[in-house]
N, C-alpha and C positions, 0 to 999 in steps of 0.2 A: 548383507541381509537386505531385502526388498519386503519391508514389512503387508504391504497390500496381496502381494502372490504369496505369501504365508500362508495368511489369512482364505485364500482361493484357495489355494490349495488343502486345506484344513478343514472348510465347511462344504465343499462339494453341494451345496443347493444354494436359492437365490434369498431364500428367510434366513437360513442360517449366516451364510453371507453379510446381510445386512445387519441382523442385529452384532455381528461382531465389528462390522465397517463401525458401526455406531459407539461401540465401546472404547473401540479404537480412538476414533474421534473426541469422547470424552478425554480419555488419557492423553491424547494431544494438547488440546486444550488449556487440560491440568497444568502442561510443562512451562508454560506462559507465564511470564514473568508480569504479575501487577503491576507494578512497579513504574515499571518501564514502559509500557500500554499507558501510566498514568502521567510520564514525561511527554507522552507524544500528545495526550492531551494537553498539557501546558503548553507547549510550543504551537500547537494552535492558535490556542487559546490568545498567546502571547504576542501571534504574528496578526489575530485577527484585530486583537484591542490597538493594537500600530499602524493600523490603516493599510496593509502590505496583504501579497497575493501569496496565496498558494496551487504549486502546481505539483500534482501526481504525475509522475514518469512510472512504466508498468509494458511488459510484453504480453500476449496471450491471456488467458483465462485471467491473468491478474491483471491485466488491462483493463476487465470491463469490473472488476472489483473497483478499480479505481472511477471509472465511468460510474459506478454506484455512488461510489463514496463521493463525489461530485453533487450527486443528485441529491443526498439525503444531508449535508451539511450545506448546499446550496439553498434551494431555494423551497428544499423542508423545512428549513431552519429560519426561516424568513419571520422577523417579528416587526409588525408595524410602528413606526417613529424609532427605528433601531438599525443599524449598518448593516446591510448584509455578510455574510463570507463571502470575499472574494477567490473565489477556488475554481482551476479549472485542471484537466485532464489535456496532457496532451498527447496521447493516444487516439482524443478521439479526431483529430484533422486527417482523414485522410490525401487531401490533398499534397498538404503537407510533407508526410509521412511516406507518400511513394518519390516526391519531387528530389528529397536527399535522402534518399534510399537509392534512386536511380542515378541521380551526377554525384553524389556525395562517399555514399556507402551506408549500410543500416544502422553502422554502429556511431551515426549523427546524427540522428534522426529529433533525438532528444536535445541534445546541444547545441545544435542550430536552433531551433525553436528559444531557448533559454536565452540564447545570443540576441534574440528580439526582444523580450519583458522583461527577463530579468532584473530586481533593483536589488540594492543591498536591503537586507533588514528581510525579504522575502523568505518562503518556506518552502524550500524541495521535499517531497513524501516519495520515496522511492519502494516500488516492491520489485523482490524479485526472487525466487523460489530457490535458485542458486546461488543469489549472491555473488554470482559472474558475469551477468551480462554483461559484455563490453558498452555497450548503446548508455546502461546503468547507470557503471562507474564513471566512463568523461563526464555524462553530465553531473553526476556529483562531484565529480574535483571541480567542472566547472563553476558551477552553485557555494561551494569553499570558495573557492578562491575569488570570488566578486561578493563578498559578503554578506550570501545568503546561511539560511539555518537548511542543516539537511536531519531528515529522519529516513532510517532504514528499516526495511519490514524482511526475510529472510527464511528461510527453512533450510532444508540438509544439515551441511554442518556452519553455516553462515556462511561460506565465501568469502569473498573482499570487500562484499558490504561491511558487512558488521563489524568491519574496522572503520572504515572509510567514511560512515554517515556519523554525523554527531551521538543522533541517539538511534539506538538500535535494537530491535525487537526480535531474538532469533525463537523461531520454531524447530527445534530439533528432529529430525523426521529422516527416515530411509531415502533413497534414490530414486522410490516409486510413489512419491507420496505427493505429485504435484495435487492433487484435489484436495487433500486433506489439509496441505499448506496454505492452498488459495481460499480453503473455506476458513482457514483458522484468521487467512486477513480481512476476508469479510468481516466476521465477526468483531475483530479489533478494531475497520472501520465503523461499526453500530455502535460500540464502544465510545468512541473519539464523538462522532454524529451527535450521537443520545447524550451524551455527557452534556455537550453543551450547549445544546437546545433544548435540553430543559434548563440548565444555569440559565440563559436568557430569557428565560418564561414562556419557552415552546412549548406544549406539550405533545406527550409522544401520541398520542388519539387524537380523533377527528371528531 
């Protein structure tokens, strides 16, 4: 089943389209486990009060989710006389990112990078819409295995994430549902963000 060309196929116009994209999307949503959205804010939470770094690992479209989620627990979150998040995305180096992609291969992209910063006590935030990425998983066996915390974010049917990361947040979703999975991580990153910059007396206005 390919829930998105269902839906195409079914509403035949661009209104009709949307408001079901839309419904869809609530029911997605819906499938979200509280809970577990509420673990990955403690482990935040947990890795920011320890004076330790967080880094997002992410391909494509959920790369630049992570690139967001960077920005809005970064230095959105910035409260005077108070530590900032240390959090960075390493999706966004491209220099980087082509240099062991080109001598290395792409599926090291991320764990070379980790091989640099990485300390114990740190936080891997992995998305991944499959839960296969190869690039993904080393770095999270890497990040286990040198004593950092990993979180997994997830859609289809989880993959080998959703074993593989400490905590893990599956989106349940079709084989055509990359938008609707990467918007459901957005959303858990505003989540994670807002949580806890307003705990530190951010507030969410300007």
């Amino acid at each position: 089943m390919h829930a998105l060309r269902t839906l195409f196929d079914r509403t035949g116009k661009p209104g009709a389209y949307s408001t079901q994209f839309l419904q869809h999307m609530g029911q997605t949503l819906a499938k979200i486990d509280g809970e577990k959205v509420g673990q990955v804010v403690e482990a935040v939470a947990s890795t920011h009060a320890a004076g330790k770094a967080i880094y997002v690992i992410a391909n494509g479209g959920s790369a630049a989710v992570g690139s967001h989620f960077v920005n809005d627990l970064g230095v959105n979150c910035l409260v005077p006389g108070k530590p900032g998040f240390r959090v960075f995305c390493l999706a966004d180096n491209v220099e980087a990112i082509t240099a062991v992609a080109n001598d290395s291969g792409y599926e090291n992209i991320f764990l070379y990078q980790l091989r640099c910063v990485l300390q114990p006590g740190d936080l891997v935030l992995a998305m991944s819409v499959s839960g296969n990425s190869p690039n993904i998983l080393k770095a999270v066996e890497y990040a286990k295995g040198n004593g950092a915390k990993t979180v997994g974010l997830c859609g289809f049917d989880g993959g080998k994430l959703q074993q593989a990361a400490d905590v893990t947040v599956h989106i349940p979703s079709t084989k055509d549902e990359y938008g609707p999975v990467e918007d459901a991580f957005s959303v858990i990153c505003h989540i994670v963000s807002g949580y806890l910059a307003m705990s530190i007396g951010r507030p969410l206005h300007h």
